[in-house]
N, C-alpha and C positions, 0 to 999 in steps of 0.2 A: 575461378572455380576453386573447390576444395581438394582439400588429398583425393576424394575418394570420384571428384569430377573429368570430365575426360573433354578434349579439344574438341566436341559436338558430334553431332549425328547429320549434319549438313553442311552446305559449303556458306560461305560468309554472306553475313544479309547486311543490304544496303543500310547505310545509317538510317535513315528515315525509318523504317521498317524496323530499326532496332527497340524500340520501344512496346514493340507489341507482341515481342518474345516474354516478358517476364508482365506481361499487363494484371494478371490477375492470378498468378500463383499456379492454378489448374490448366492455363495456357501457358504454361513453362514448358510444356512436351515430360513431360509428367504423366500427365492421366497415361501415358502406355504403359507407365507401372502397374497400372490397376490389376493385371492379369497378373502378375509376378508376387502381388502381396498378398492374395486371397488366400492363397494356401498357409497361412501362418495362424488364421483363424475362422472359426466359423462365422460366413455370410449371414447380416439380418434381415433376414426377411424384408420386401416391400411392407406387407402388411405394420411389421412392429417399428418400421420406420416411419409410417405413417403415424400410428397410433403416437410414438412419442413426437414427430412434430404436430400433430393437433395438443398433446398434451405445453405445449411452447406458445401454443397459440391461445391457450386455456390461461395459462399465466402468466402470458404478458397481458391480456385482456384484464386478469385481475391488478395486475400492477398498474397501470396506463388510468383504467376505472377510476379505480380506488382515487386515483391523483386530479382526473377529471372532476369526483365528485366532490371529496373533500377539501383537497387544496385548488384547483386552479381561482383564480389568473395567479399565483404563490409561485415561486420558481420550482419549490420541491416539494415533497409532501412528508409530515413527517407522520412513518405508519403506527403507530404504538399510542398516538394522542388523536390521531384521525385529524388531523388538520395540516394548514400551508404551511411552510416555513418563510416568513416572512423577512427582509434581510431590518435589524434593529429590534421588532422587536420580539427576540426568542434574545437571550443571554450568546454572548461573540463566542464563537471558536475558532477566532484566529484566523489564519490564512486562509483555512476551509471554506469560509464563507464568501470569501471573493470572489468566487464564482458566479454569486447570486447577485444578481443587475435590477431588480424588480421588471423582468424583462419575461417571465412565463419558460424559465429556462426549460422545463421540463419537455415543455410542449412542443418548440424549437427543437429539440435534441431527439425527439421520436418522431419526427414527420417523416425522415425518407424509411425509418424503421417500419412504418404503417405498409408502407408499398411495398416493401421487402414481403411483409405477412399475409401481402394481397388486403389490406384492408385500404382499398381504394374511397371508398363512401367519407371513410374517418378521417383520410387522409386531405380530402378536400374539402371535408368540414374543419377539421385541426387548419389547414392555411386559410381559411376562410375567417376565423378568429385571431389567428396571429395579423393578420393586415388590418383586422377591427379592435381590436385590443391591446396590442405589445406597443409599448410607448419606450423609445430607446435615448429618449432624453430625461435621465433621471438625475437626482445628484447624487449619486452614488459610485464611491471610487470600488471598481473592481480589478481583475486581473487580466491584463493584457493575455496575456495565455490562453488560460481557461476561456474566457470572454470568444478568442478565435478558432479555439478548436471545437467549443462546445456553442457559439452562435452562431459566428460568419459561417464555420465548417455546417451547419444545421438548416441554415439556410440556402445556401448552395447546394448542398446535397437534397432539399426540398426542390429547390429551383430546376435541380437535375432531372428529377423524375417527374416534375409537374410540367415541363415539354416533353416529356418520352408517352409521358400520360396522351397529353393532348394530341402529339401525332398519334399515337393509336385510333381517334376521335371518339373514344367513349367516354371519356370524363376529363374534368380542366379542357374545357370548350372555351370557358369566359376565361380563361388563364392569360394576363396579357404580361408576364413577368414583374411579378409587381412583387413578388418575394427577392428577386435579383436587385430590383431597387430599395427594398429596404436593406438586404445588407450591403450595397452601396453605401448606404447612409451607415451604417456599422463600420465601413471601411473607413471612411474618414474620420472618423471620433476616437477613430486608434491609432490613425497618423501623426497626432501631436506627440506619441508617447516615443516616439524614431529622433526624434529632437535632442542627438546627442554627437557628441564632435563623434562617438566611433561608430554611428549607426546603429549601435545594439539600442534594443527600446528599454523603456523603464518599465518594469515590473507590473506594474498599477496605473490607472488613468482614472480621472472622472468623466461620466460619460457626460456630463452638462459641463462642467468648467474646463474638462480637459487636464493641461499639467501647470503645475509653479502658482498658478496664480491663488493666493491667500485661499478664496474658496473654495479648491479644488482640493485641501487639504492629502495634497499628495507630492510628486516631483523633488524629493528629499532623497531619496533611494538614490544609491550606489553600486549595490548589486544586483544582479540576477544571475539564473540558474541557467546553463546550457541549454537545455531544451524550451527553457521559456523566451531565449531569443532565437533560437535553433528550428522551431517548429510553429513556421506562418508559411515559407513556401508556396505548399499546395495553396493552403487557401488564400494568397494573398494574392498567387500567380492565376487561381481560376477566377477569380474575382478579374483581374486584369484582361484575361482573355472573352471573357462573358462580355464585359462590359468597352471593352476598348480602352480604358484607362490605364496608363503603362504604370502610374506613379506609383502602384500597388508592392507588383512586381518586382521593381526599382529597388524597393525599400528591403523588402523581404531578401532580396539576395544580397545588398550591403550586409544584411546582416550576417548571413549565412558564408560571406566574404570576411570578412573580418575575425569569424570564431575557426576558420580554417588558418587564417594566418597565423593565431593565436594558441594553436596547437602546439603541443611540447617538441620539439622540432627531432629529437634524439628518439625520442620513442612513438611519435604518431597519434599522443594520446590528448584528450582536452579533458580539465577539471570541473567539478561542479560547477563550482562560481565564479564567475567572472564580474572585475569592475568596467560599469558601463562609461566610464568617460578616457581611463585610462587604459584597458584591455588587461591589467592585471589579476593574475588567478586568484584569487580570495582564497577557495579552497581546492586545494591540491590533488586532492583523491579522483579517481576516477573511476569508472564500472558502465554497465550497461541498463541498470536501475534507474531509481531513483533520480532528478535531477538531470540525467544525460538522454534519459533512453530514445527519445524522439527524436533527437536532433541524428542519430544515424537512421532511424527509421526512412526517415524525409529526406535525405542523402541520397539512399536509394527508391524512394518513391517519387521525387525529383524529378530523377532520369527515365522514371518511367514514364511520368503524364507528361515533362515537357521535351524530351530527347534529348540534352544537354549531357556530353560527355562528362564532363568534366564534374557533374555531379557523383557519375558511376566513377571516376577515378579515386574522389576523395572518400566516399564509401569504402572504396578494395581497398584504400590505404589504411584507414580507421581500423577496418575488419580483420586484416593483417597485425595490426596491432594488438588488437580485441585476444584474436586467437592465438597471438603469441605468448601475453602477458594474461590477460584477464579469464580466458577459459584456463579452468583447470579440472576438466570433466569427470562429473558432472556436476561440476559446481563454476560459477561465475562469482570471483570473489575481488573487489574492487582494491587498487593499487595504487602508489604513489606515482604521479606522473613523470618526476625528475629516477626516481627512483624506483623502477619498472616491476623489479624483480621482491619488491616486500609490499607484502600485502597492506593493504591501509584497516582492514575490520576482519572479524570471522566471522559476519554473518551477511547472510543475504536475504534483499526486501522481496518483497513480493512483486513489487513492478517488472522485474526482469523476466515474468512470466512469459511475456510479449518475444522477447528475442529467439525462440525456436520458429516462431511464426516468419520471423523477419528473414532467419536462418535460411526458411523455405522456399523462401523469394529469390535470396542470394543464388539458391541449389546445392548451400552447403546442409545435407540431410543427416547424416550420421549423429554429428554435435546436437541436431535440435532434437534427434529420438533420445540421443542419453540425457538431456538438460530436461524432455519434459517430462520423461519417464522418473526421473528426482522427483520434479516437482508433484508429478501425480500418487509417489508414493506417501510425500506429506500432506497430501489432502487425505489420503485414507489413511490417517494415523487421526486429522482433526478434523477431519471433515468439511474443511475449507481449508484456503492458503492464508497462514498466518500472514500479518504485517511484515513482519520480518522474523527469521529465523536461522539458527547457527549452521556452522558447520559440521556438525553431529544433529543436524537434525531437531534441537530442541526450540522451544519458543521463543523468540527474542521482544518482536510487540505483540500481541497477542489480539485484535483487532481485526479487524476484516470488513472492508467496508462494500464487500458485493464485488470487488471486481471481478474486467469482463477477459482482463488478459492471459489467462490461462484459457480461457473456450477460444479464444481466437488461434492460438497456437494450435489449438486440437482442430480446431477446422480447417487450417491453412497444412496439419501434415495429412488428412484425410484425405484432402482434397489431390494432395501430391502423392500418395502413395498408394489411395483406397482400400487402405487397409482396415478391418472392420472392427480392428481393434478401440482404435479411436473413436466410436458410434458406441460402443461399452465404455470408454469415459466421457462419452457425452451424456450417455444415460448415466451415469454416477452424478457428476455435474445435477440434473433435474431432481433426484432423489434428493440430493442434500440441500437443494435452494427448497421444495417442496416441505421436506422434512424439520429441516430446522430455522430456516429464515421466512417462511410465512406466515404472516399474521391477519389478522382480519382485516385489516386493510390496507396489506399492499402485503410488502416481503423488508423486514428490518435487517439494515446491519447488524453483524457480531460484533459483542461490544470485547468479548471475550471468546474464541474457539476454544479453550478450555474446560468452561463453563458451561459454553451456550447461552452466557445474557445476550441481549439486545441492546442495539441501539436505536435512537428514538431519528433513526433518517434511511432516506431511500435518494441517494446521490441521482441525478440526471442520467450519469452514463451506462447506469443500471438499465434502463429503458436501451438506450441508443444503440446499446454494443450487447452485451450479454445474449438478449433474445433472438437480437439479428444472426450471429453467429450460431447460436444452437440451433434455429431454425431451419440456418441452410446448413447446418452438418448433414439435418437430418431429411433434405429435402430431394426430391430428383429435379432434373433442369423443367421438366413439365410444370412443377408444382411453384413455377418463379415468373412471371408476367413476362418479363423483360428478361436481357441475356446477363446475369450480373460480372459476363467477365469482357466485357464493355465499359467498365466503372476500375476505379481504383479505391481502395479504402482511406480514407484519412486516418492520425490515430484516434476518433473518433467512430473510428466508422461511419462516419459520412461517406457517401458514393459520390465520385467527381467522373466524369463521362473521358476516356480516354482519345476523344478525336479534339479534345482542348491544345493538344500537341503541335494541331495544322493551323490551331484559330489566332489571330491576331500577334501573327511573333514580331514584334517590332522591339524585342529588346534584345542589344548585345551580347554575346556570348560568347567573352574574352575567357579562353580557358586559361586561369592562372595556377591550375594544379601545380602541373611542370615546374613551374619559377622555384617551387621552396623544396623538392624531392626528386629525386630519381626514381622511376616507376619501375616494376617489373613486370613485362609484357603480360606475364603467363595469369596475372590478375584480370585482364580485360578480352575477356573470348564473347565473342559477341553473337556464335550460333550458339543451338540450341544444344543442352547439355545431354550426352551420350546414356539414356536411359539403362542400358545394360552396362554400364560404369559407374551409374551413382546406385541402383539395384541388382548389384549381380545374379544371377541365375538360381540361385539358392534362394525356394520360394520360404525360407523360413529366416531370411536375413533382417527384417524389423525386429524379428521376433530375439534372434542370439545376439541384438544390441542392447535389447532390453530385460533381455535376463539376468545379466550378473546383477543391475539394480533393484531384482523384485525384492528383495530384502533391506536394500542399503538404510534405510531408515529405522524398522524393527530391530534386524538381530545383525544389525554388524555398526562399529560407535568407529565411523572414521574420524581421527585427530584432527584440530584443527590444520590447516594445511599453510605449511611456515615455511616459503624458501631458505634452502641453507647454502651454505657456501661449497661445494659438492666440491670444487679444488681444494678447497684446505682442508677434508674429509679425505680425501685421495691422499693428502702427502703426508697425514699422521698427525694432523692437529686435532686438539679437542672438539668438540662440539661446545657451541655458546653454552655460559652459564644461565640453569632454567630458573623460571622464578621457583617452581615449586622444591628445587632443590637448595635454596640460598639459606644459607646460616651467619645469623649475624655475628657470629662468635667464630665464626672459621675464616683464618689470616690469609689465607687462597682465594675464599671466595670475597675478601675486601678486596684484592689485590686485582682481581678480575672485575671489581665492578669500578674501581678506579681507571682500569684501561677503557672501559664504555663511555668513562664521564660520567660515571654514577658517583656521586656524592652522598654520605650517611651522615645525621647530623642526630646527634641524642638533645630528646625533648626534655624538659621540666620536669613534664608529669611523668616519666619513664617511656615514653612514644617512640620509636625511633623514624626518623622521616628520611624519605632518600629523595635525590633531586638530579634529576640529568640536566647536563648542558653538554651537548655534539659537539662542539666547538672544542672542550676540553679532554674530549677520545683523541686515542693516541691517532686512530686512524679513521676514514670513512668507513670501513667494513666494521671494528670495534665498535664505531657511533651509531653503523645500523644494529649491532648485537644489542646495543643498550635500549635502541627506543625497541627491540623488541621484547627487552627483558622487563621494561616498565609497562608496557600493556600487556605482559604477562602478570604481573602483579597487581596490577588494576584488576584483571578480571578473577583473580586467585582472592584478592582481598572482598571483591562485591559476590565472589561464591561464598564465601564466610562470613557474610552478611547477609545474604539470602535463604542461609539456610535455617536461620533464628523467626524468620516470619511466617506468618497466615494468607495461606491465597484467599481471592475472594470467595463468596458464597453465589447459589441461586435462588430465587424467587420465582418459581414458574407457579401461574395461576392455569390451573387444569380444569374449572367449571364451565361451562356453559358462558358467554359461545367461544370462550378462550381454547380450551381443552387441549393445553400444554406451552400453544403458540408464541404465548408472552413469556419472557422470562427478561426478569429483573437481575440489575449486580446487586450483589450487597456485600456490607462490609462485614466478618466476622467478629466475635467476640473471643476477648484472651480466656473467658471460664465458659461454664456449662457445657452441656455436650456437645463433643467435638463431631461436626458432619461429616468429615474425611474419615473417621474412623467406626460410623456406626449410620445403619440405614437409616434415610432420609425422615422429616416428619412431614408426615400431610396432614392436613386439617382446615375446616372453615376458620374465616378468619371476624374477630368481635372486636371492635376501642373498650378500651378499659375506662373506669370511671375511679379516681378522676386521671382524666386523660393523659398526665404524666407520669402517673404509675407510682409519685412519689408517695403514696400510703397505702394503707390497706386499701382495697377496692371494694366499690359500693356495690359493684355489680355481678359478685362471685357467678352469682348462676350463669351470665350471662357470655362467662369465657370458659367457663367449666370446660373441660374436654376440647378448648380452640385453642388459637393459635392468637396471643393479643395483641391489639394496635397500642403504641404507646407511643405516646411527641418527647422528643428528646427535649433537657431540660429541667432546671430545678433541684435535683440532687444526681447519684450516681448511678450509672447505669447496673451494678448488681443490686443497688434496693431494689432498682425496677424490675429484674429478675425475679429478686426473691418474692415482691408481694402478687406478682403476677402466677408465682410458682406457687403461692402457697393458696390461692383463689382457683387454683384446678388447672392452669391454663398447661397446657403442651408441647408449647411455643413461645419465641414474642420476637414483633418487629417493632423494633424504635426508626419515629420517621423523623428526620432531622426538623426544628421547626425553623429553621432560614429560609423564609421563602423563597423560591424558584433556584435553590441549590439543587447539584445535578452533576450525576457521575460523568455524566459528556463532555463537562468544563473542569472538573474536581477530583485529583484525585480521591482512591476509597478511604475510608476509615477503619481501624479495628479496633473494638472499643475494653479496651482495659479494666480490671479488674477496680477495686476501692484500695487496697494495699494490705487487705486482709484475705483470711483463707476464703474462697469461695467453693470448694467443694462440695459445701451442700449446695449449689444450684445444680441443679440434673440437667434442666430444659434448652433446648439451642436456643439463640439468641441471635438477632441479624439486627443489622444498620442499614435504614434506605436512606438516598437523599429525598429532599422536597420532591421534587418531580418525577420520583421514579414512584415515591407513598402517594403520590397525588392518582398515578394510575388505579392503585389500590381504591384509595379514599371515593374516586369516582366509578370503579364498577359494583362497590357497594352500595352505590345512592341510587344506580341503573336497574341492578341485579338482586339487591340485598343478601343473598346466599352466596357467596364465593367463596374458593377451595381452593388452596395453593400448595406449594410444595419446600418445603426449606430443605437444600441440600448441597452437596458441593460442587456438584454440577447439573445441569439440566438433562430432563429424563427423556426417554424417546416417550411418544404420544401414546394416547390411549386409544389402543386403534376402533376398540368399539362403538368410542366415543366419537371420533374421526369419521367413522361408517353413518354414524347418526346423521354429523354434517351434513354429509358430501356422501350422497348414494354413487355418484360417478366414482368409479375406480379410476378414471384418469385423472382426475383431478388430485390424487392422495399425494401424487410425485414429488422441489426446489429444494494523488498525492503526495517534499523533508527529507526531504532529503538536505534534511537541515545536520544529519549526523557529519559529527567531523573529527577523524583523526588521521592530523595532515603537518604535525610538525614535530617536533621532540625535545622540547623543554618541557618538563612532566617532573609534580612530584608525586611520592606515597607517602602514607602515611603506612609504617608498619605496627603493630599492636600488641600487648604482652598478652597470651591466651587466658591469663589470670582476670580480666579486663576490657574482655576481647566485646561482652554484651553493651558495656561506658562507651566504649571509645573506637569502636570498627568503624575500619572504611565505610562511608552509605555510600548507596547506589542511588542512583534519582527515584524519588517519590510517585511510586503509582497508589500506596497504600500505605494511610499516614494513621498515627494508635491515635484514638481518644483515651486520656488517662483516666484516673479514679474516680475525677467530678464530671458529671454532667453537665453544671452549669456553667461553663467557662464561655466569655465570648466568642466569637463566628472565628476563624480564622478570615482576615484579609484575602479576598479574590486573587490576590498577586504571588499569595503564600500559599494560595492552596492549586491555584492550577500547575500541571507537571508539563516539564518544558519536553514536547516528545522530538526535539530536534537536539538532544545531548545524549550523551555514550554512556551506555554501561552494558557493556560485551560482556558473553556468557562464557566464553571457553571451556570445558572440562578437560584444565591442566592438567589432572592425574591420569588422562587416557583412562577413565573406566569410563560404561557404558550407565549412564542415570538416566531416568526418565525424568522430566522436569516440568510434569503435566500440574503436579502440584506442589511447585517451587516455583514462585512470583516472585518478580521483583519488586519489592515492596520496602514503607519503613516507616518505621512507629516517631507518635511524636506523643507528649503528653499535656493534657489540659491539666493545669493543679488545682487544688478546692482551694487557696486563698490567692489565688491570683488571677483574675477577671482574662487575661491576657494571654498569649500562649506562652508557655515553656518550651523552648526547643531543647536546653539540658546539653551536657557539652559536644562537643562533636569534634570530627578530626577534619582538616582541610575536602570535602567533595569536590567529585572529578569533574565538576563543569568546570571549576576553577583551576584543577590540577591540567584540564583539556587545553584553558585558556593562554597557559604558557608556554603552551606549544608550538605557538607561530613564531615568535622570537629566533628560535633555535634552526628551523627549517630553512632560512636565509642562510645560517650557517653552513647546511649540509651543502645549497649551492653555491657556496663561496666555495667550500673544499673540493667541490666537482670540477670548478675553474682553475684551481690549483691545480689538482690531479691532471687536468688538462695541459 
């Protein structure tokens, strides 16, 4: 239990029965909180709880539709282009699309969501198509992970309710488990991938050739991610017990065996990555994000669906760690494993949304009200939850792909404390998916929450988890067919039936907790937690945890947060030297960056570079001061870099039947009028003749007073300004002419001046890519009349225009953990400020300049996509409070007018590279730990 839990409210329940204490979050003996929270806020009405779960029911019917009508049999749908997304052929994105099997993932992923919604009829016409359609022998290697959390999990959890269905006897009559044998047949095509001396599975499989062999163009991997060996459990163990097959089961706990041995034994913690033949950590860092976050979740879910102690032991040990090192409330800021007490990043992703829910489970409540109460104060600063973001609060990815793990947190503390507060961020939650992320057909990811672009997808789990949860936030137990605290969630939110516990245990359950730790009792209480201990009597106590943080994100700029040595602060030692305080001229502070192992080395051109190696600190505590003085001057140097660029632009098309819903990225220009400093332009929009703009135009009348199309290309982007500006126009979008280039693969563009004065262009000026001007190009062959908006962010909608829509008023309402810094051989580049525009530190490319000519070749796909699994931390070293809404991480490149080819122009070592010398030295720091030992 937590600080604030107490030894129960009953006397000890038998092991068997222990499983059905924490079964479903709201049977924690919880719900007697209900009485105790109401008073902290006003109760909502039956009635408007109604009205908004019909308003859930209103928009998953549109999202689900939309996917039924435009994409299926497609895995996903993509809403912005109204079609599938087919895996091959739409342009790769990487890992993202591993998900997709040519398997109808969608459809899979929403069957037991149907039943949740009562949409019984749909639900047995959707399995009725999945056993006539879904064909799971494809050649297509995808991801073991995703693959099991989003189809075996989708299928089982089908399989679940389509016998709960049928004992009712009103529908799934002909039901004869024929969903349980196709993910049978899933089980096995993901066994070949466990084909490793340590048990951990490979990353990826082909579902037809399986692993290694030539065709299978896979079985080369080394790595994987904690959570992607870490979280098959449930579904491998419900599969086992459904079916009788033990070898499922087998597999999933070798695994789950092997990543607990492999734990950092001194602090409790495990690293992102792990090598899967030899058990070695790849990357070191650790948190409750990104990469890990499942494999605790399913720790404790484990123990719930199968009763196996020893799963709840390794959980309290994890957890114990978690809260020792990694909460630092109300922030979760991910750590070195060898080295517990320094932080590994200052920002956190989004994925960690999920751990107040999980909190819930646990009954530790206090930590999950301050963590969500953070997290919901940065949705109402952007209206969603960035990708990742600092510790002050500002943007770090700025992306948002719909997740569902923030509503799940708000319904699992709802559920625990019924407080009505949480029923007011669920209705926030619908306003902002309604408001900003729907479009005509379906609901698009932000491609930016800064902006408001879009992005051209609607992930599977959008369906599976989002709706489900808002549904039953806002539902009473009447309004649910079935009991859903009978079910366990996966982290899909798949529902797995909790009497799987009694069903076919024919697998050993050698508890080898004990062997690697000494346990402390007071972690494993096995009654039910003492409601007036975890709620005290103070009906206003959610409420005085949550209030010091109503502000923490507006009006108060907490420091990044930097363990220090609090003994050598006590006995009259200095405090480490900061980067923002280093002077390369002052003989104290060489003499201090020498004791870190910091090395200064004068460059050529006048650069000064510094270089740590651990190894050569006087001492481990020195060696840590240094690797924290170099990612203090990383993030000191890409502030001063970031502050010389252009965020992107918007493109929101407001006519008929868009009316605001779409909104495009685009790239800005270095002249004409600036949109961050002067109200937006709106206007229809005309192609110029001729359609590169590069001369006078044939067509003056026909742009007069718009907004013109122009294809990049053929001369410079301010001729195309100018002759566009001087033929009336009020605007201009230049559409890349590379076909099927696309801000989803690419980083942006800002497109540069000619090298002469540009002041007389007045008119704003945007960059689309191919596919984002193709949107454009096609709702004018549709519509002919369309009206857009260029500005630098997206506007709220026109409600009049909205009302036209949509006469219903209810209707108005709505993955990389690849970053790593995990060792401390690091250089910098430092830069003379005379110089500082040549030769600054760059930060990774989200926003690359087009220079003077227009007509420069494509850049290379390999050059221009941004690698979003590399570091460039934001820190605001000077402790003042910035808004960084519009400050992107961005960087100019330039096309020259006599060289066909790109110019990149000089540059100073970048940090992926300075990132990459980082592993070297981290051996060091556990060589001197063995020493010190």
């Amino acid at each position: 239990m937590s600080e604030a839990g107490g030894r129960g409210c009953g006397s000890p329940v038998p092991q068997r029965a222990r499983w059905s204490l924490v079964a479903a979050t709201a049977a924690f003996c919880l719900v007697s909180a209900t009485s105790v929270w109401t008073a902290g806020a006003e109760p909502m009405s039956r009635e408007e709880k109604q009205k908004l779960g019909n308003q859930v029911l209103e928009m998953f019917d549109h999202a689900y539709g939309n996917y039924m009508e435009h994409a299926y049999p497609a895995d996903e749908l993509m809403p912005l282009t109204c079609r599938g997304r087919v895996r091959g052929q739409e342009p790769s994105r990487g890992d993202v699309d591993d998900a997709l099997g040519k398997f109808s993932l969608t459809l899979i992923d929403s069957l037991d969501t149907l039943v949740v919604l009562n949409k019984t009829k749909e639900f047995e016409d959707a399995v009725r198509k999945v056993l006539r359609d879904v064909n799971l022998d494809n050649d297509v290697v995808v991801s073991v992970f995703e693959t099991n959390i989003r189809v075996l999990g989708g299928l089982l959890g089908g399989h679940s309710l389509a016998i709960m269905l049928k004992e009712k006897g009103e529908y799934m009559q002909w039901y004869n488990d024929e969903l349980l044998q196709v993910a049978k047949q899933l089980g096995y095509k993901l066994l070949p991938a466990f084909n490793t001396t340590s048990g951990l599975p490979y990353p990826r499989i082909n579902l037809k050739f399986g692993i290694r062999k030539p065709e299978a163009r896979t079985g080369t991997e080394t790595d994987t991610c904690t959570a992607c060996a870490g979280t098959l459990i449930l579904e491998f163990a419900a599969l086992s017990r459904f079916t009788g097959a033990t070898i499922f089961e087998e597999y999933a706990r070798k695994a789950l065996d092997f990543l607990w041995e492999k734990r950092q034994r001194s602090s409790n913690l495990v690293g992102v990555t792990i090598n899967i033949h030899t058990g070695d950590w790849v990357r070191k860092d650790s948190g409750v994000g990104a990469g890990i976050d499942s494999y605790y979740e399913y720790l404790l879910k484990a123990y719930v669906l199968l009763g196996d102690d020893s799963f709840l032991e390794r959980f309290n040990t994890h957890y114990d760690a978690i809260m020792r090192y990694i909460s630092q409330p109300p922030l979760l800021l991910d750590v070195h494993i060898h080295k517990p007490m320094l932080n590994a990043r200052t920002w956190m992703d989004a994925l960690l949304a999920f751990f107040p829910g999980l909190q819930v489970l646990k009954g530790d409540i206090r930590p999950a009200i301050e963590t969500h109460e953070m997290l919901y104060q940065v949705i109402k600063k952007h209206n969603f939850l960035p990708e990742a973001f600092t510790t002050d609060f500002r943007v770090h990815w700025a992306q948002h792909p719909l997740r569902p793990e923030f509503a799940e947190s708000t319904y699992f503390l709802y559920k625990a404390t019924g407080d009505p507060y949480y029923l007011e961020v669920g209705k926030t939650l619908i306003e902002n998916l309604n408001k900003y992320a729907r479009v005509p057909c379906g609901f698009a990811a932000m491609k930016d929450v800064r902006t408001g672009s879009h992005e051209d997808r609607m992930d599977s789990f959008f369906l599976a988890e989002m709706f489900k949860y808002l549904y039953l936030l806002f539902a009473d137990k009447e309004d649910i067919i079935f009991d859903i605290e009978d079910y366990i969630f996966t982290t899909e939110a798949h529902l797995l039936p909790l009497w799987l516990s009694t069903t076919n245990q024919s697998i050993s359950k050698k508890n080898t907790t004990s062997e690697y730790t000494e346990l402390d009792d007071s972690n494993f209480d096995w009654t039910c937690p003492n409601t007036q201990i975890l709620f005290p009597n103070d009906p206003l106590y959610a409420q005085s945890i949550r209030e010091p943080l109503k502000n923490v994100v507006d009006k108060s700029c907490p420091r990044g947060i930097i363990r220090v040595r609090e003994e050598s602060f006590r006995s009259g030692a200095k405090p480490p030297l900061r980067a923002r305080d280093f002077m390369a001229t002052n003989p104290e502070h060489l003499e201090i960056l020498k004791k870190m192992g910091v090395s200064l080395i004068h460059l050529k051109d006048g650069r000064v570079q510094l270089v740590q190696h651990a190894i050569q600190a006087a001492s481990s505590i020195d060696a840590e001061d240094g690797l924290r003085f170099m990612q203090e001057m990383i993030e000191l140097s890409s502030q001063q870099q970031k502050e010389q660029q252009l965020p992107p632009r918007a493109v929101q098309i407001v006519s008929h039947p868009f009316f605001g819903r779409v909104v495009l990225t685009a790239g800005p220009a270095q002249f004409g009028l600036d949109l961050s400093k002067h109200k937006e332009t709106r206007g229809f929009v005309a192609s110029s003749k001729p359609y590169n703009g590069c001369s006078e135009l044939t067509n003056p009348e026909a742009v007069m007073g718009k907004i013109a199309l122009i294809q990049r290309g053929q001369c410079m982007f301010a001729e195309k300004a100018r002759n566009i500006q001087n033929a009336g126009a009020i605007g201009g979008i230049v559409i890349d002419d590379n076909e099927g280039s696309s801000s989803d693969t690419a980083p942006l563009f800002q497109m540069a001046g000619d090298g002469k004065d540009t002041d007389d262009i007045k008119i704003p000026m945007l960059f689309l890519f191919s596919k984002e001007g193709s949107i454009i190009l096609d709702a004018i062959r549709e519509y002919e009349e369309v009206e857009v908006l260029l500005s630098d962010k997206a506007k709220d909608r026109d409600p009049e225009m909205e009302n036209e829509e949509q006469p219903s008023s209810e209707n108005d309402s709505q993955n990389q953990s690849g970053e790593q810094i995990s060792s401390s051989s690091q250089e910098v580049d430092l830069v003379d400020q005379e110089s500082s525009e040549e030769n600054s530190l760059n930060s990774h490319p989200e926003l690359l300049s087009l220079a003077d000519v227009d007509n420069a070749a494509s850049i290379s796909p390999s050059e221009q996509t941004s690698n979003p699994t590399e570091n460039h931390e934001t820190t605001n070293l000077n402790g003042e409070c910035t808004d960084l809404d519009n400050q992107l991480q961005e960087q100019s490149e330039t096309e020259e007018d006599s060289n066909p080819n790109v110019s990149w122009g000089k540059k100073v070592q970048p940090i992926d590279s300075i990132l990459a010398d980082w592993n070297e030295d981290i051996e060091a720091f556990e060589m001197m730990e063995k020493d010190e030992l």
